[in-house]
C-alpha positions in Angstrom: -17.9 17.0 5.2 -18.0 20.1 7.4 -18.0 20.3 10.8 -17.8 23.3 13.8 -14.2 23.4 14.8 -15.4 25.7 17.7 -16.4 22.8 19.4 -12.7 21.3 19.8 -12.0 24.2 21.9 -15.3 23.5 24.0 -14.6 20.0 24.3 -11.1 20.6 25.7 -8.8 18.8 22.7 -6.8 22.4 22.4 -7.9 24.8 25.2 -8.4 28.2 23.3 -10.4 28.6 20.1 -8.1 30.4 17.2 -9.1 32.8 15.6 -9.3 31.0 12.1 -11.7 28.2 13.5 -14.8 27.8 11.6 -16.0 24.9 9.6 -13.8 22.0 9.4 -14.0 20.6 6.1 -12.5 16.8 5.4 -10.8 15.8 2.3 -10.1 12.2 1.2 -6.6 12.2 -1.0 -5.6 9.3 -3.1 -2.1 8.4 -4.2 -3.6 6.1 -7.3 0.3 6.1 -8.8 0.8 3.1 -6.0 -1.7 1.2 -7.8 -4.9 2.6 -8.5 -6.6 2.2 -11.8 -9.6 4.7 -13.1 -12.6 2.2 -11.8 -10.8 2.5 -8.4 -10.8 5.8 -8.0 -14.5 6.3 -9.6 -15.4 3.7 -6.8 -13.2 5.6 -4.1 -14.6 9.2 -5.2 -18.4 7.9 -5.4 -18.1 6.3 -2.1 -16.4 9.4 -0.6 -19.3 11.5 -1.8 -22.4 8.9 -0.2 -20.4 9.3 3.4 -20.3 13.1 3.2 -16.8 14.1 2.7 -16.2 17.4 1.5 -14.0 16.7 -1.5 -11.8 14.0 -3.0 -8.5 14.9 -4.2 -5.7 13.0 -6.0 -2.0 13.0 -6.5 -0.2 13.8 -9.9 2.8 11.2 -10.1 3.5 8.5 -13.3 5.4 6.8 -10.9 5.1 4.6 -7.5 7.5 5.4 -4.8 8.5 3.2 -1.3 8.7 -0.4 -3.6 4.9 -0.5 -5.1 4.9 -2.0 -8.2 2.5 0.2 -9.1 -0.4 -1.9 -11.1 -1.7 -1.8 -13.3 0.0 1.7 -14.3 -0.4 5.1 -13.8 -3.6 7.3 -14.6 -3.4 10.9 -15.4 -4.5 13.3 -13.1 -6.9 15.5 -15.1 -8.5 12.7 -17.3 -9.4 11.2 -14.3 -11.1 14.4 -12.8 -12.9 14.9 -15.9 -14.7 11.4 -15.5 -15.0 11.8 -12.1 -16.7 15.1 -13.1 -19.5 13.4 -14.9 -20.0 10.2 -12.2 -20.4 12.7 -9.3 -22.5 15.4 -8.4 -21.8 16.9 -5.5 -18.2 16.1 -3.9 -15.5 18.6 -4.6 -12.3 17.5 -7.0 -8.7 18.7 -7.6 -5.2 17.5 -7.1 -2.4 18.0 -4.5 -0.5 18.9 -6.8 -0.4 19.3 -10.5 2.6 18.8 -11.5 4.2 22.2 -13.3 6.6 20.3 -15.3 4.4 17.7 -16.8 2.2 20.4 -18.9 2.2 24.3 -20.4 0.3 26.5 -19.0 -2.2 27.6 -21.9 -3.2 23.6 -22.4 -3.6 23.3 -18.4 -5.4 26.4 -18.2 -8.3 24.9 -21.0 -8.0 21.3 -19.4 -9.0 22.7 -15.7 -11.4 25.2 -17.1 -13.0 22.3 -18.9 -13.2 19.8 -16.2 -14.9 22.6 -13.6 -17.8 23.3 -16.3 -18.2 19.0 -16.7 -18.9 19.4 -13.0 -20.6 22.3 -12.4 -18.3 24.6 -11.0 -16.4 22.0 -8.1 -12.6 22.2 -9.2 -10.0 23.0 -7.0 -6.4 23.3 -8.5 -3.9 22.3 -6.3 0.0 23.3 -8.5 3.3 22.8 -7.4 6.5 22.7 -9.4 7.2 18.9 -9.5 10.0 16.9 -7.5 10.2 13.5 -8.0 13.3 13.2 -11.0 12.5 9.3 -11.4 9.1 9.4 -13.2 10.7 12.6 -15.7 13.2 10.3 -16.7 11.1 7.1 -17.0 8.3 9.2 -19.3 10.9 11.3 -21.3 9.6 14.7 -19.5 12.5 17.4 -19.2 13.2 17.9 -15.7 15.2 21.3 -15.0 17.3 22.0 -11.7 15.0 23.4 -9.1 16.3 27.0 -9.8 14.3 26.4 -13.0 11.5 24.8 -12.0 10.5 27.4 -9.3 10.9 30.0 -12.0 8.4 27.9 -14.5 5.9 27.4 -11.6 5.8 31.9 -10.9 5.2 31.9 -14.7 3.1 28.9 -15.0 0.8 30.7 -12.0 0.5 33.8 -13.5 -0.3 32.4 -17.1 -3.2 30.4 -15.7 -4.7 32.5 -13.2 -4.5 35.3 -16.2 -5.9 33.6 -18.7 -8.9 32.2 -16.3 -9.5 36.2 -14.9 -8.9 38.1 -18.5 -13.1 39.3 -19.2 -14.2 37.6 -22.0 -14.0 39.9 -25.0 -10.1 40.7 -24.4 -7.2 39.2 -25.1 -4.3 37.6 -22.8 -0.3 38.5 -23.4 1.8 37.4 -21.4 6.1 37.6 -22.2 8.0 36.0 -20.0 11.4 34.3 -19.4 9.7 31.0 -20.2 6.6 31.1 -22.0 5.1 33.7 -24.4 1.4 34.1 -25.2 -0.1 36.9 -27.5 -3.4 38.2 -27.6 -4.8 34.7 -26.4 -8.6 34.7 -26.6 -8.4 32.9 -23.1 -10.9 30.8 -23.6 -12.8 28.8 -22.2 -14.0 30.1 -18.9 -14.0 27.9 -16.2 -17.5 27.3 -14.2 -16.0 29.2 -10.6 -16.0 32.9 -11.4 -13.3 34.3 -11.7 -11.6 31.4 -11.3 -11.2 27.9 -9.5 -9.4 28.3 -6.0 -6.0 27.9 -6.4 -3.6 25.8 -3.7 0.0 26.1 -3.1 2.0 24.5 -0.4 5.5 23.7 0.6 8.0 24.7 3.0 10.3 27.2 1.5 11.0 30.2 3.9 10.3 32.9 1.1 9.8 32.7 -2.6 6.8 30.1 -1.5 5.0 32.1 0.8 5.3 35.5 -1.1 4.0 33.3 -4.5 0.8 32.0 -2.4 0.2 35.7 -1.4 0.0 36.5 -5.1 -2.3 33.4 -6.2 -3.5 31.1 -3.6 -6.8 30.9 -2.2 -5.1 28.0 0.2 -1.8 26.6 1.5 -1.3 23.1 2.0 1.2 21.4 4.0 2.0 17.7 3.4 3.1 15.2 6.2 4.6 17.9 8.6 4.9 18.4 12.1 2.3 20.6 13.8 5.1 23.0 14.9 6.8 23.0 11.7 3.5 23.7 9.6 2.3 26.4 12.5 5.4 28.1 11.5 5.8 28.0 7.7 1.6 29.0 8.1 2.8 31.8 9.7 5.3 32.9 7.1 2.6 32.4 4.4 0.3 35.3 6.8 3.2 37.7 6.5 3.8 37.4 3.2 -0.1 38.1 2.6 -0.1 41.0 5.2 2.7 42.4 3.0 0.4 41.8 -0.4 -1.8 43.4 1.1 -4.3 40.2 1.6 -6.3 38.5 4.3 -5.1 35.5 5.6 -5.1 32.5 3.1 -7.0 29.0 4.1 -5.0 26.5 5.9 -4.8 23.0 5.5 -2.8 20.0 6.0 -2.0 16.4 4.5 -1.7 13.6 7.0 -2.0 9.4 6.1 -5.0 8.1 7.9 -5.0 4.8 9.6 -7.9 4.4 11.7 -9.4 1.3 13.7 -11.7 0.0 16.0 -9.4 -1.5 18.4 -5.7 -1.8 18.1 -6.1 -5.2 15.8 -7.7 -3.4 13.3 -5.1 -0.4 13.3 -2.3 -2.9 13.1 -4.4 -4.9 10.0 -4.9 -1.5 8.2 -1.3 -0.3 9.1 0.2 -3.8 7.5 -1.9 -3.3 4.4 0.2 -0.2 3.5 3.4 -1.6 4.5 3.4 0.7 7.7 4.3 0.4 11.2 1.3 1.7 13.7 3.4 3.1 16.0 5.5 5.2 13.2 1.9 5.8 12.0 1.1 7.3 15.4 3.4 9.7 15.2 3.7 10.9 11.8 0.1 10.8 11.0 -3.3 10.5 12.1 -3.6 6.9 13.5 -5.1 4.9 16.1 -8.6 4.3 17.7 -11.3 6.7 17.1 -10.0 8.5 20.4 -6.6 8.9 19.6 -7.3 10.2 16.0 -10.0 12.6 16.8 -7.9 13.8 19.8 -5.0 14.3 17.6 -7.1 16.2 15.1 -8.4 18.9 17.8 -4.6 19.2 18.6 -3.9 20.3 14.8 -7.1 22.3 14.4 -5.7 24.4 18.0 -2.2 24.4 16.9 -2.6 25.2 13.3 -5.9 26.8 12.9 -6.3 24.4 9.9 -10.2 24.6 8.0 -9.3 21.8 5.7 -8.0 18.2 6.6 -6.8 16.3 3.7 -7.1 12.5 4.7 -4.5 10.0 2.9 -6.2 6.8 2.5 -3.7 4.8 0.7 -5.5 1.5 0.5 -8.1 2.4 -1.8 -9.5 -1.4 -1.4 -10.2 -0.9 2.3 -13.2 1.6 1.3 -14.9 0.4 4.3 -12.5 2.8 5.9 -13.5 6.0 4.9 -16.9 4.8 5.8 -15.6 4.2 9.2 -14.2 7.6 9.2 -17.3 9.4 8.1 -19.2 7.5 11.1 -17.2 7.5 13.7 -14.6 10.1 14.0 -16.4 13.0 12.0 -19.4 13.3 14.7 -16.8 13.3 17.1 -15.9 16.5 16.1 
């Protein structure tokens, strides 16, 4: 779902127009580890595609937080994309984020390259280096101190995005502190040449920033404060200045909770065990008015091209529907 950002500024929800506005493009997000089964999520991504929305993304977490039970279990992140792969045809995929600690780097590097040829070329690889010590422990996966993890990530990055960019014909070594390929045929290719776009978020000061300049095509920011993601998105420009780069694409995460009247806020709010008034302020909730309002405040504050919408109650899917008709043509 794309839409002029240029307009905010002529419409008065940010004053000045930055210079990063172009088309904004909104995401739905799914946190199926809450409880979500595969037939949910097929229903949630087809759905998403017939109202327009740019691309539908999903988390990658074996385990429910905030006292879900979780049914009827969790679903893996890249199975799932692959099915959704073959039961749509135009709606973007990927995940915010693949989890580093969960798989090696040669396997992942097949499995995404895989699930972008099923669909033609629309994967987007969103990679992070795990946090959540609960579901390691519940699933048996090792789960090493941060210090660790952060160094598996670098690696894990450059392992992927090497093996997806090495021309066919050659061969991919790679010896690191971690992991050790030689003379990989790197294979197979994925459909995006040279390679998926890859998406890295999170908000520390400098190893983060300076490994997005190296691979990311996008930084992400999850539940933050405009000021707070202005800044780290600023960080993230430095570090790409300093590589040498252009300016990555920004976008942001933020839970959607959006209603007709305040009755219908308050229902939607109490269906996810939130309070509308802590959903006003952390997120993107309220009547059409407030939410759209809110979203020309992020657009002018963050010069954000991509809005990744959190709908959590993926039984409500009358309200991305809503969505898609009423706050998107306000844009």
């Amino acid at each position: 779902m794309r839409y002029d950002n240029t307009r905010i500024g002529r419409r008065g929800y940010g004053g000045r127009v930055t210079a990063t506005s172009g088309p904004l493009r909104l995401r739905v997000f799914t946190e199926p580890q809450q409880g979500a089964d595969y037939t949910d999520l097929l229903a949630a991504a087809q759905r998403a595609e017939a109202a327009g929305y740019d691309a539908f993304f999903r988390s990658d977490h074996y385990l429910p937080m905030g006292g879900a039970d979780g049914m009827p279990g969790p679903t893996d992140a890249w199975i799932t994309l692959a099915g959704l792969a073959r039961e749509t045809s135009t709606i973007r995929l990927g995940t915010l984020m693949t989890a580093i600690t969960f798989r090696l780097p040669g396997p992942t590097a097949i499995a995404v390259a895989q699930v972008d040829r099923m669909s033609g070329g629309r994967v987007e690889f969103g990679v992070g280096s795990g946090w959540y010590a609960d579901e390691h422990t519940a699933y048996g996966i090792p789960f090493p101190d941060l210090g660790e993890r952060f160094e598996r990530y670098a690696e894990q990055l450059a392992v992927i995005t090497g093996l997806w960019r090495t021309p066919e014909g050659e061969t991919f070594t790679h010896t690191g502190k971690h992991y050790r390929l030689t003379d990989s045929p790197a294979l197979p290719k994925p459909a995006q040449s040279p390679a998926p776009p890859v998406i890295i978020g999170g908000f520390g000061a400098k190893r983060t920033p300076r490994l997005a300049a190296r691979h990311a095509d996008e930084f992400n920011l999850p539940f933050a404060s405009m000021d707070d993601s202005a800044a780290q998105f600023a960080r993230v420009d430095a570090a790409c200045a300093a590589a040498g780069r252009t300016p990555l694409e920004r976008s942001v995460a933020q839970v959607v909770c959006v209603g007709r009247d305040d009755a219908e806020v308050a229902r939607r709010a109490a269906a996810i065990g939130r309070e509308p008034a802590e959903l006003r302020a952390n997120g993107l909730a309220g009547t059409v008015e407030e939410v759209t309002d809110k979203i020309g405040r992020w657009v002018d504050r963050t010069g954000i091209s991509k809005l990744y919408l959190q709908f959590l109650d993926l039984s409500d899917l009358d309200h991305l529907d809503f969505v898609a008709a009423e706050v998107a043509p306000r844009l």
